[in-house]
N, C-alpha and C positions, 0 to 999 in steps of 0.2 A: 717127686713125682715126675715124670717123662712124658712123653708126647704119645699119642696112640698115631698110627701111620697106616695107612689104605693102599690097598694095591686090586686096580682093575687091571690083572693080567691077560696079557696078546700074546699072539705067535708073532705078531710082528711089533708090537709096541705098546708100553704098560704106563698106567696112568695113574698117579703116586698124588695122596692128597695126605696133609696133616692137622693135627691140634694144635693149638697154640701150649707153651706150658703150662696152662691151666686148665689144659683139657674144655674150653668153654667152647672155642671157635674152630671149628671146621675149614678146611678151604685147600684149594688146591694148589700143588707145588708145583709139578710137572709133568711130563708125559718122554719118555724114553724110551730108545730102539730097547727090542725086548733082549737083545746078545747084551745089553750095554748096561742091562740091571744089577746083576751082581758089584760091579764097581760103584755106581751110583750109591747104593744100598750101603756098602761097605764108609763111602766117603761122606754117607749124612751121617751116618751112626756115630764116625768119628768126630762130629759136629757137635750133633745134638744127641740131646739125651730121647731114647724112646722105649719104651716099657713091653707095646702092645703091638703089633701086626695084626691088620686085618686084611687078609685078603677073600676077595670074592671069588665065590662058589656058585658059580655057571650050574642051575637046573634044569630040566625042561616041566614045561606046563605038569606034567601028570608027578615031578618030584625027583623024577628019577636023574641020572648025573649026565650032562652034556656032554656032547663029543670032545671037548677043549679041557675036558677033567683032566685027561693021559697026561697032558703037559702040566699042569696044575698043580697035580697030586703029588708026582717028583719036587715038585718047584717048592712048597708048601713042606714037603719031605726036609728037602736041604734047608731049610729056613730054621728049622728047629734044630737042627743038629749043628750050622753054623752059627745060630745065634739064643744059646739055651739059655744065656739071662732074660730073653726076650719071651713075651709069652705072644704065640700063633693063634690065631683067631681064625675059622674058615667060617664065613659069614655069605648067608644069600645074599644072591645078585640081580638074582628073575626082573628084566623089566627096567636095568639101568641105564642100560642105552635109551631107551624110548624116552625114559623119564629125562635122561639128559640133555635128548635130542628137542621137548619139550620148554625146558629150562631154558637154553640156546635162544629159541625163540621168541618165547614170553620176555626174553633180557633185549630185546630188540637188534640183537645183531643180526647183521644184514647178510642176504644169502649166499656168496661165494666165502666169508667167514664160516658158514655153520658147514660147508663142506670140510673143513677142517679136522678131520678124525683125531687127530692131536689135544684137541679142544674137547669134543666129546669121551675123550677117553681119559681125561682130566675129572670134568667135569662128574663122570662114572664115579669116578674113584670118591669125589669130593662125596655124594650121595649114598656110596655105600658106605662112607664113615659115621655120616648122619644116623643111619639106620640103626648101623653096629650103634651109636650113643645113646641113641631113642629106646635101643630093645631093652629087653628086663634081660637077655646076657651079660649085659654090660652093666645094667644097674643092679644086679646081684650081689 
């Protein structure tokens, strides 16, 4: 069994969280220029072992696809066609940033830290793996 793997994708930088091999522990890996992901991508894979991609699916309030889909939808496109033993997950995202921005602070770091969009875009990611693990998609 493989690692499930999270991606809060950016135009400008994506924030990659994983499982432990046991699939029990969530947490975040990194955050990287979003040009710098396919290699990254390619260089854990050849790492570690991972099963499952999940990446977040940007809504807006009423359901419908956010403006960040365009890029999204291609990215999510080529993930399955470069990595078809891998299964692609697009999993909601509504409310990660808040929640993360939330997170940040309740952990008591201190304010010119939680400027660090590097950190909240980790922290996204860590959250949206949660969720993906919580839902009945995943426990299907």
């Amino acid at each position: 069994m493989g690692r499930i793997l999270a991606i809060d994708y950016g135009t400008k930088r994506t924030g990659i969280a994983v499982t432990d091999i046991l699939r029990i522990v969530p947490g975040g890996l990194a955050t990287v220029a979003t040009h710098q992901l396919p290699e990254f991508l390619a260089s854990y894979f050849a790492r570690e072992q991972v099963d499952i991609i999940v990446v977040g699916y940007p809504t807006n309030m009423n359901g419908e696809d956010s403006a960040s889909m365009k890029q999204i939808r291609p990215f999510v496109e080529k993930l399955r066609k470069q990595y078809p033993d891998k299964q692609v997950v697009s999993f909601d995202e509504r409310f990660t940033s808040v929640i993360a921005q939330r997170a940040i602070i309740e952990a008591g770091i201190h304010k010119m830290a939680r400027r660090n969009k590097a950190l909240v875009d980790e922290v996204s990611a860590t959250i949206i793996l949660e969720s993906y693990m919580e839902s009945k998609e995943y426990k299907s």
